[in-house]
C-alpha positions in Angstrom: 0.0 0.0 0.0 1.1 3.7 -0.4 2.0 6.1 2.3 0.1 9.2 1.9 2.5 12.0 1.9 0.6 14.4 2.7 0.9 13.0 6.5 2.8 14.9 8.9 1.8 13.0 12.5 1.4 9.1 13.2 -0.7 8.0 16.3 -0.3 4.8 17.0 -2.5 2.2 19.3 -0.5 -0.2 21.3 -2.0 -3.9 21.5 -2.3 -5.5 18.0 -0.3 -2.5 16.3 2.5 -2.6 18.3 3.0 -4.8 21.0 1.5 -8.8 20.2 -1.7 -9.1 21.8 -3.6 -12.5 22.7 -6.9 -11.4 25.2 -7.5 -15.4 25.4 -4.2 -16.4 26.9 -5.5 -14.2 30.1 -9.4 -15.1 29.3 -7.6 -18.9 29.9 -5.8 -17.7 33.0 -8.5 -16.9 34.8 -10.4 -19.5 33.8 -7.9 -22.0 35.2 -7.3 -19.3 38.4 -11.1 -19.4 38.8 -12.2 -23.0 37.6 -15.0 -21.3 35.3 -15.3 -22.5 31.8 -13.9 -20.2 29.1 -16.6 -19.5 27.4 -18.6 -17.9 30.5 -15.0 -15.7 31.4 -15.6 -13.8 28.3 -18.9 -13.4 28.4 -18.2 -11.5 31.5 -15.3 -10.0 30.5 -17.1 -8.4 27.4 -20.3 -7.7 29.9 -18.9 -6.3 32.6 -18.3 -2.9 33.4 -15.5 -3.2 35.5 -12.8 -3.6 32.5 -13.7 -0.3 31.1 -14.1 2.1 34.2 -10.3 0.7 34.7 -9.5 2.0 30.9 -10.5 5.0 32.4 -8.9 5.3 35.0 -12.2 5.4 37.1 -10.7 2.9 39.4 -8.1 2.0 41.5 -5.6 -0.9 40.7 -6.6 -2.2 44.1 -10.2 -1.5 43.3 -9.7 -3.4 39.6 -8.3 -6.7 41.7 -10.9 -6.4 44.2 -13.5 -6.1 41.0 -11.6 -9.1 39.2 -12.0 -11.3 42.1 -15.8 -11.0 42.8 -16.1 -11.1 39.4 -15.0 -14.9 39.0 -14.8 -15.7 42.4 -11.3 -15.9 42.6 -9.4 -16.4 46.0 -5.5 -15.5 45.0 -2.7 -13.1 45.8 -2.4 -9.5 43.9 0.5 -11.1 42.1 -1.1 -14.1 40.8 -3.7 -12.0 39.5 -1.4 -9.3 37.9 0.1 -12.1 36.1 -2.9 -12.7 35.1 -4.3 -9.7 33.8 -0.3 -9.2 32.4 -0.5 -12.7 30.2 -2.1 -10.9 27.3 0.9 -9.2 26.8 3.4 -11.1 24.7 5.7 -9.2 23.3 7.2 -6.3 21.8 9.3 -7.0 18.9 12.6 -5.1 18.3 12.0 -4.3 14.7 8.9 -2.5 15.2 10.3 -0.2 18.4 13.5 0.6 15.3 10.3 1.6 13.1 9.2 3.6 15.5 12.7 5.3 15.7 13.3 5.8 12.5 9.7 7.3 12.2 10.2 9.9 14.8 13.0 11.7 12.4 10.4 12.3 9.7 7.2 12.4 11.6 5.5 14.0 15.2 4.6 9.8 16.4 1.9 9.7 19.2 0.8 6.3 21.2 -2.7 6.2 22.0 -3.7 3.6 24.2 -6.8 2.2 25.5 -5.0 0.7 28.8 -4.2 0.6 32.6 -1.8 1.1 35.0 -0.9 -2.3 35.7 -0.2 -3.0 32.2 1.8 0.1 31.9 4.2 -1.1 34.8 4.6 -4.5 33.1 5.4 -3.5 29.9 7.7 -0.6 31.2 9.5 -3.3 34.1 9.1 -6.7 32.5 8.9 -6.7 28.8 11.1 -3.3 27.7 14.2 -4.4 30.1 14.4 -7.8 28.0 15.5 -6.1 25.1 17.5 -3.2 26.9 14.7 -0.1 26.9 14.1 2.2 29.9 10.0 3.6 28.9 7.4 2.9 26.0 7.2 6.1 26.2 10.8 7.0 24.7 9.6 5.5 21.2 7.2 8.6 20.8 7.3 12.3 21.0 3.6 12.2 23.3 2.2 9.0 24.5 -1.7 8.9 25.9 -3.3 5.9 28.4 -7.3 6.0 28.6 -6.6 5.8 32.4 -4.4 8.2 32.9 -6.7 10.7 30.1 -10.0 9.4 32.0 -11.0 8.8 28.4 -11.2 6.3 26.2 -11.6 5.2 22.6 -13.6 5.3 20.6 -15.3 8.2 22.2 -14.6 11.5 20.2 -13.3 13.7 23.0 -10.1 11.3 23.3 -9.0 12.1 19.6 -9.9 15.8 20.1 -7.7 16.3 23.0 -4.4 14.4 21.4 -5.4 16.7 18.0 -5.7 20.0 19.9 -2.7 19.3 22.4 -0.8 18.3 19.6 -1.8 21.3 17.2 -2.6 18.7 14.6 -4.8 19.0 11.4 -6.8 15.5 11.2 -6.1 15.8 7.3 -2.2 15.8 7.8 -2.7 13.1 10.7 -2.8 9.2 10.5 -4.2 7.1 13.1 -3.6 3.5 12.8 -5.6 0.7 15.4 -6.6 -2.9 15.0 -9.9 -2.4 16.5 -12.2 -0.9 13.8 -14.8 0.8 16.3 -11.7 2.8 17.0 -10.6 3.3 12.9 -14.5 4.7 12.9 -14.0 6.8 15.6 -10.9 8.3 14.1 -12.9 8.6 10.8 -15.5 10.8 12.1 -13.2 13.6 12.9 -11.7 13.7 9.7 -8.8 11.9 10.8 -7.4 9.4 8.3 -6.5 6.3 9.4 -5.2 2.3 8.8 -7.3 -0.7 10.0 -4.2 -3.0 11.3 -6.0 -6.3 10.4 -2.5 -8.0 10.7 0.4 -7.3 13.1 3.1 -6.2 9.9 0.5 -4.4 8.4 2.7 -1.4 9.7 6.0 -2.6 8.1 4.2 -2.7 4.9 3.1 0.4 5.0 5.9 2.4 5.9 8.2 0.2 3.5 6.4 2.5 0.4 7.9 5.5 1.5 
């Protein structure tokens, strides 16, 4: 695919985009933490409002464990449950934090992330020391957390404040998510964006320049 050069500013989502996702190996974890089957741990996972008000930062991480628990029932230590809540996090690879780098000399890179404090402190203690990196946050020139925001996507006030904090134009500015609800949300603002529907979607795109 081409790169539109008219594009001055990248914002990036996180899970899926960047970092390798997998929901179901922590769907599985607390299925086997709590003895439920599966099928009924993603049911409430998708149902239950708990998940988001943590996106936004509406609850405590103490308040999310204690939420977690009731939820499935789950007697267990903070720790066991972190890990967890911390299992759908695979990986970063290196090759897509040296895109990111090489991007930054050409473009104004944002994150924008639909996450949560504990996640944050994983990624930035556990996964980024593997390959030698301090902060997520050194890959981009601004990054945003739903939690952190008290926002979240897709909701249009969470693009407006990264597009007026950044002094961006939505025509100059690409926003590129896995999750289309997000892509739509983008859309409606005039922003133009990139449905990730695979994980080196981005290489692909960038390698047109």
């Amino acid at each position: 695919m081409a790169t539109d050069r008219s594009i001055k500013n990248l914002i990036f989502d996180l899970g899926g985009v960047i970092l390798d996702l997998s929901v179901e190996t922590t769907l599985r974890s607390f299925a086997d933490l709590s003895g439920i089957d599966t099928a009924t741990v993603k049911k409430l996972f998708v149902t239950s409002k708990g998940f988001e008000a943590y996106e936004k930062g509406e609850i405590s991480d103490d308040e999310f464990r204690d939420f977690v628990k009731r939820l499935y029932n789950i007697s267990t230590s903070n720790e066991k449950l972190d890990a967890c809540w911390n299992a759908m996090l695979a990986n970063i690879p290196i090759k897509k934090l040296e895109l990111l780098q090489t991007l930054k000399t050409k473009y104004n890179v944002y994150l924008l992330s639909n996450t949560n404090n504990i996640h944050v402190h994983y990624i930035n203690n556990t996964l980024l020391p593997r390959i030698e990196c301090n902060s997520l946050d050194d890959f981009f020139h601004r990054s945003y957390y739903s939690h952190q925001m008290k926002k979240r996507k897709p909701d249009a006030e969470i693009f407006q404040q990264v597009l007026e904090e950044g002094n961006f134009r939505p025509e100059e500015t690409l926003f590129l998510d896995d999750n289309s609800d997000n892509i739509k949300g983008a859309g409606k603002l005039g922003i133009k964006t990139v449905h990730v529907v695979n994980p080196d979607m981005i290489f692909d795109y960038f390698n047109e320049q």
